[in-house]
C-alpha positions as CSV (number, residue, x, y, z in Angstrom):
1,X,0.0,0.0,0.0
2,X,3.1,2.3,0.8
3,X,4.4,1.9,-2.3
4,X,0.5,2.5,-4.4
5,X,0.9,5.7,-2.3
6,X,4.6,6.5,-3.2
7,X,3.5,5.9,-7.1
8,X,0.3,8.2,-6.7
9,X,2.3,11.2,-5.3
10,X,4.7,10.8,-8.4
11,X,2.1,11.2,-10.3
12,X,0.0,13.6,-8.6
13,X,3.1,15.9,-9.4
14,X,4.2,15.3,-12.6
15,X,3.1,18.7,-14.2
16,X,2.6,17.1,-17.7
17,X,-0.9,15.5,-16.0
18,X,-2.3,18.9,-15.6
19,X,-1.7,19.8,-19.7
20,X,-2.7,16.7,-20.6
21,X,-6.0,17.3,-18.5
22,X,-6.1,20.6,-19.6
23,X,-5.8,19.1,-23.6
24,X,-8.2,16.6,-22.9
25,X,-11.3,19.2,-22.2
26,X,-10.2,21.6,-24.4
27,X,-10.5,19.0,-27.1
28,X,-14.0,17.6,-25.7
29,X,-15.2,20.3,-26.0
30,X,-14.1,21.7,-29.1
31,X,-15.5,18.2,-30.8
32,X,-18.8,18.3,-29.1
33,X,-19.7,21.8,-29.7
34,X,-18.6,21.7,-33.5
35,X,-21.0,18.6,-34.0
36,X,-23.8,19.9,-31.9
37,X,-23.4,23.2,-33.8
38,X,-23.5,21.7,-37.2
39,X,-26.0,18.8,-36.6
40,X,-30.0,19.1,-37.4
41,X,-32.0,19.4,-33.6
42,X,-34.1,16.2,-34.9
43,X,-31.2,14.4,-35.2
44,X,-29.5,14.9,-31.9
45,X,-33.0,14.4,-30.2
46,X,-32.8,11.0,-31.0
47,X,-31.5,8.6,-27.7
48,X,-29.4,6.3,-30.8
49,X,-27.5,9.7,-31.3
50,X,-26.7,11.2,-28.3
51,X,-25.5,7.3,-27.1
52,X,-23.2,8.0,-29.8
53,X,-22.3,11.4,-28.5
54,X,-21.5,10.4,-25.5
55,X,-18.4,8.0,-26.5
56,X,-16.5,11.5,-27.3
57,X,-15.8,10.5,-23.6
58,X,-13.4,7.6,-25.3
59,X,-10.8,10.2,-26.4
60,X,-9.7,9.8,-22.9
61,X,-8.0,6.5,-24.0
62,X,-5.9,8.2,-26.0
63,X,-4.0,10.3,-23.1
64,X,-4.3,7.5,-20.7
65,X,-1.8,5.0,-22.7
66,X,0.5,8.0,-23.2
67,X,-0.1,8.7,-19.7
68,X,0.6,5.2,-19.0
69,X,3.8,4.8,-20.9
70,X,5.2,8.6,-19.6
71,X,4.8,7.6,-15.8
72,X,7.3,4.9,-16.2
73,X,9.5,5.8,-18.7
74,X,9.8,9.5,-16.9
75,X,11.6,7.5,-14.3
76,X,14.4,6.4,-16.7
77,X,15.1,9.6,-18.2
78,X,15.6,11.2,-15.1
79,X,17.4,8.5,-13.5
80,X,14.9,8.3,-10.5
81,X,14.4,4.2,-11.0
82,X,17.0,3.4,-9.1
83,X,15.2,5.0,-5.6
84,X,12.3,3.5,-7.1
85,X,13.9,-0.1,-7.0
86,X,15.7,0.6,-3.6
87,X,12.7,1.6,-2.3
88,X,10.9,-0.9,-3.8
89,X,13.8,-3.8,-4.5
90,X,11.1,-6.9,-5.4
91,X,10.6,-5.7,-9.0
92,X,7.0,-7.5,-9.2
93,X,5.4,-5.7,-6.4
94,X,7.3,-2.5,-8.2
95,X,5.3,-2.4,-11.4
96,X,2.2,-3.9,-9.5
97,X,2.0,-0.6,-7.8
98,X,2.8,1.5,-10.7
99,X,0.1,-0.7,-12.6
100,X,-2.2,0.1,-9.5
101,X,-1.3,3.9,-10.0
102,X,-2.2,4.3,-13.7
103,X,-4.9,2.7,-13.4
104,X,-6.5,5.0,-11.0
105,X,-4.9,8.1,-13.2
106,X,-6.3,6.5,-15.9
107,X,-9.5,6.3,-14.7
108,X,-9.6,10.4,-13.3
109,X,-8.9,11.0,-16.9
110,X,-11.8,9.0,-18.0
111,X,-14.5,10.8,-15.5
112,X,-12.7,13.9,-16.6
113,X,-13.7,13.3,-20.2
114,X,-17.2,11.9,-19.0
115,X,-17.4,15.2,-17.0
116,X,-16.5,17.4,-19.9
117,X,-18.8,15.7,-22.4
118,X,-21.8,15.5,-20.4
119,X,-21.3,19.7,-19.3
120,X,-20.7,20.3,-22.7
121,X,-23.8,18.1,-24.4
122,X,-25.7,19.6,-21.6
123,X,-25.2,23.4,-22.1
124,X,-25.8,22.7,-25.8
125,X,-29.4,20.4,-25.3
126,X,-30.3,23.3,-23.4
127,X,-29.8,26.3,-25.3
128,X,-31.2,24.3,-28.2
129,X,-34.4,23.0,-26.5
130,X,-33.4,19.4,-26.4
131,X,-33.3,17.1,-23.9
132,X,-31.3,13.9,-22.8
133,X,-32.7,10.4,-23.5
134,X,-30.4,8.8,-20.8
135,X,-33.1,5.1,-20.7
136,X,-31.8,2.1,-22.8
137,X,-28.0,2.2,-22.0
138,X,-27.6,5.7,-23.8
139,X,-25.3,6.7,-20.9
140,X,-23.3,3.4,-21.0
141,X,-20.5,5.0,-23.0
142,X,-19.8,7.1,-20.2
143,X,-19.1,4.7,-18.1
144,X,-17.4,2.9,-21.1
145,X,-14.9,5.5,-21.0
146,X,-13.7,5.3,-17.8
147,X,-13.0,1.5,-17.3
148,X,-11.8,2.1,-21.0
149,X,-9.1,4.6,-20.1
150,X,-7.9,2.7,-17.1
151,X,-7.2,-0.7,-19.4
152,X,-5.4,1.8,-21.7
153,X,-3.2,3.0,-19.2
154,X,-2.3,-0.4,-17.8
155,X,-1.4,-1.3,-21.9
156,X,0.5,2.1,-22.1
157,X,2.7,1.1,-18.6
158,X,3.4,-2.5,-20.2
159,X,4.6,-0.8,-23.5
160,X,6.9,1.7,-21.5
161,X,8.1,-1.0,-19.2
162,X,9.5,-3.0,-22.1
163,X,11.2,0.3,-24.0
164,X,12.1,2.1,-21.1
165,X,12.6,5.6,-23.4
166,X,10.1,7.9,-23.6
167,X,10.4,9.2,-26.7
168,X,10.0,5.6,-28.0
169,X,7.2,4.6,-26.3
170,X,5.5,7.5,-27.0
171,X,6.2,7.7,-30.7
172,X,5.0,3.8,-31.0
173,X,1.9,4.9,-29.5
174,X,1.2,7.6,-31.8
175,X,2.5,6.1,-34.9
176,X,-0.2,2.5,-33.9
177,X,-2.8,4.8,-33.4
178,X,-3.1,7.0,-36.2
179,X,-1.1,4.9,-38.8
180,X,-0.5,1.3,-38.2
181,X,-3.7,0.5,-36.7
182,X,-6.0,1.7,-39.2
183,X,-3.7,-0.1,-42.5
184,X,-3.4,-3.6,-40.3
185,X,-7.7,-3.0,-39.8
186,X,-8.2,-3.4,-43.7
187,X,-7.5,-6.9,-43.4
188,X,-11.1,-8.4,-43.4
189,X,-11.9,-9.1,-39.6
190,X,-8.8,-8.3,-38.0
191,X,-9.8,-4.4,-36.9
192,X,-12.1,-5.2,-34.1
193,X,-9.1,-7.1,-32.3
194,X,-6.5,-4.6,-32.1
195,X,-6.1,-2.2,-29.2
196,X,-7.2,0.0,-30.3
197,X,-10.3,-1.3,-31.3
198,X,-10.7,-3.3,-29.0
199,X,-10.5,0.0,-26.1
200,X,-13.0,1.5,-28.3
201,X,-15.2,-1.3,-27.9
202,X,-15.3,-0.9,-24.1
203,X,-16.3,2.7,-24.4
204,X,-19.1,2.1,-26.3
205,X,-20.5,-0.7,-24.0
206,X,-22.8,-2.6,-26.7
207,X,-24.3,-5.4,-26.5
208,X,-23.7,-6.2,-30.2
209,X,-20.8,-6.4,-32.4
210,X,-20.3,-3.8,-34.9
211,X,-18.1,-3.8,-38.1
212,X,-15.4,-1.9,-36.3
213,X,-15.9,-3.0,-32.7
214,X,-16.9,-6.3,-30.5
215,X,-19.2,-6.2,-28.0
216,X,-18.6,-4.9,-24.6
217,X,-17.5,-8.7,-22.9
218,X,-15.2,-9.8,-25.6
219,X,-14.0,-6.3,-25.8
220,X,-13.4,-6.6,-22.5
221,X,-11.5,-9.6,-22.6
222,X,-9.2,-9.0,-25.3
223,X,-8.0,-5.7,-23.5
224,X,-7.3,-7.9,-20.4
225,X,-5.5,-10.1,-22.6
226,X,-3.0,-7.3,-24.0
227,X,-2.8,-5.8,-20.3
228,X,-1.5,-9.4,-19.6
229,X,0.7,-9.3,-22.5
230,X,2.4,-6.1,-22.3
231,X,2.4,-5.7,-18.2
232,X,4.6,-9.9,-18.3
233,X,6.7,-8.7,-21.2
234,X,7.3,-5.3,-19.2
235,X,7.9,-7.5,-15.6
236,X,10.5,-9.9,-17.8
237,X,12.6,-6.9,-19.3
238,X,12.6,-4.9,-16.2
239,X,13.5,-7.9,-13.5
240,X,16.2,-8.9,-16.0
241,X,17.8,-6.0,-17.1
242,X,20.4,-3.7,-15.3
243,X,19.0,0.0,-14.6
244,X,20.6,2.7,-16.4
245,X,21.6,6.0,-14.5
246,X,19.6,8.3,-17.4
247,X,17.5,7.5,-20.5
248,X,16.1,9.1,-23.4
């Protein structure tokens, strides 16, 4: 528990949190308003719609792996890992408690998003007369986000953990995302099984597969699996690897 604390207070002051915060509503908020500006009333007064709305609460996701990744990899530039691991010497419970930590980051980021969407949808449904249909699982993607964007952060810690550089880990991420990602989805029935997809299938909490995304418990599942994955690969390189005084 001392150590969960130790890698919460790290966090807690790592100034780069509060921009990407600060990023993440500004961006919310720019999206939602610029569809709800543009959009037909009938349209948006429809509960299929504003479900649909609500997974702008999903570009949470985004942060948290970068988040994610930054919080471990900050360590190596700066050459702070090694109080880490003399603080902490058993290497397991180490990245246990930083996967503890980004998770609950993770999560903050995700009710941050929910937070700014729903403000944001709000103020517009009510200077355009329209209400919320919140019955049927139209606010599921809200919570979507948030379980979304702490499974993100756990893949983003795993990822760092095996590159320890920054820079990398972070350029990976960006590079999957926009690039990689969407060329390896073209294959016919591949998409919905990358992490990406598979993150975006959480926030949207369906009952139903889509063409893009599977349905919330095999969604679910798969990002499990690659929290698995990447959080044992990141375990084997850090317990066998010496720690370097700086990084990149």
């Amino acid at each position: 528990m001392n150590a969960v604390r130790a890698e919460l207070l790290k966090a807690r002051t790592t100034r780069l949190l509060l921009w990407f915060g600060l990023g993440l509503v500004a961006f919310i908020v720019l999206v939602i308003s610029v569809h709800l500006a543009t959009a037909d009333p009938a349209e948006i007064d429809t509960a299929s719609h504003q479900r649909s709305l609500f997974e702008a609460a999903g570009l949470a996701g985004v942060l948290a792996v970068l988040v994610g990744s930054v919080l471990i990899t900050t360590e190596y530039v700066h050459g702070t890992i090694n109080q880490t691991f003399l603080a902490v010497p058993q290497r397991a419970r180490m990245l246990a408690a930083k996967l503890t930590a980004v998770a609950v980051v993770g999560g903050a980021l995700g009710l941050l998003a929910v937070a700014a969407t729903f403000v944001t949808a709000a103020l517009w449904f009510a200077g355009r007369g329209i209400g919320f249909h919140l019955g049927g699982g139209t606010w599921l993607p809200l919570l979507g986000a948030i379980g979304a964007s702490m499974l993100a952060a756990a893949m983003g810690l795993g990822l760092g953990a095996v590159l320890r550089r920054q820079t990398a880990s972070v350029v990976l991420i960006l590079l999957w995302l926009l690039i990689g990602e969407n060329i390896l989805a073209t294959i016919r029935g591949t998409g919905p099984y990358y992490p990406g997809y598979a993150v975006a299938g959480v926030v949207g909490a369906r009952g139903n597969a889509t063409d893009q995304t599977l349905a919330f418990g095999p969604a679910l599942l798969v990002c499990l699996v690659y929290v698995a994955v990447l959080c044992g690969a990141g375990l084997a390189v850090v317990s066998r690897t010496d720690v370097p005084s700086s990084g990149d």
